[in-house]
N, C-alpha and C positions, 0 to 999 in steps of 0.2 A: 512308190515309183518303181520299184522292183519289178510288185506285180503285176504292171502295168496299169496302175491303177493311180488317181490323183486326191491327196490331202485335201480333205473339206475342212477348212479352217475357221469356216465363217460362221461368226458366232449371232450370226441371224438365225442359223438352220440347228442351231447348237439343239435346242430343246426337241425336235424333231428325229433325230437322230439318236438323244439319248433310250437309255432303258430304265431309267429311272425317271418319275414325275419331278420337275421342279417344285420346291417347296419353300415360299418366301416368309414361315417363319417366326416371329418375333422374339420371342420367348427361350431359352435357352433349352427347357425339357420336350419343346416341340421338334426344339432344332436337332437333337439328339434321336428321339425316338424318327424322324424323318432320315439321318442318318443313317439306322440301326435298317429301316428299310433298303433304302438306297443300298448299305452294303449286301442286303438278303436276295436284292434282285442281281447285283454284281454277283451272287455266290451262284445264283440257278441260273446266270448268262454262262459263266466259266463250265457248270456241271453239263449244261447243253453241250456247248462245243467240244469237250471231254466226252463225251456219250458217241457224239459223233465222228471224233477223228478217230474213239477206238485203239485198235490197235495199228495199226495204219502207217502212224506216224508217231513213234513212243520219244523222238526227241520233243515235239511241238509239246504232247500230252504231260510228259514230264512239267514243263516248264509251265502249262498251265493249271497243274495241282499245287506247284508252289504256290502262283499268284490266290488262288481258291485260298490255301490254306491261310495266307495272310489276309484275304477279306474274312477267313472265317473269324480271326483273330479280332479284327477290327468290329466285327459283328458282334464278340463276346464283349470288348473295351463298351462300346453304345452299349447296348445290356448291363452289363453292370454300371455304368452310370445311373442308369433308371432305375437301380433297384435303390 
């Protein structure tokens, strides 16, 4: 609302919006390795926008190496569950 801009809440357009494919799963090793994706494509949406704020804006960029680095995290937890 800040940015002039309105919250798409609606979880009709939910799948359309994401960056990740919905994955319905069954199996718990599916569900994990569909995870391990989901976080790899969160890791290369965060490295995009990082690439491109640059230096620009080093408070935004900060704050989006932290979230990077805890999907990286969460990318290693799914990995080694699989192994």
């Amino acid at each position: 609302m800040q940015l002039n801009g309105y919250p798409d809440f609606d979880p009709a357009t939910l799948t359309g919006r994401s960056h990740a494919e919905y994955d319905d799963s069954s199996d718990v090793q599916s569900m994990v390795r569909a995870n391990l994706i989901a976080e790899r494509v969160a890791i290369e949406s965060y490295r995009q926008m990082i690439e491109k704020i640059g230096d620009t804006d080093p408070t935004t960029r900060q704050m989006l190496v932290g979230i990077m680095a805890v999907e990286e995290q969460h990318a290693d937890d799914m990995r080694d569950f699989l192994s």
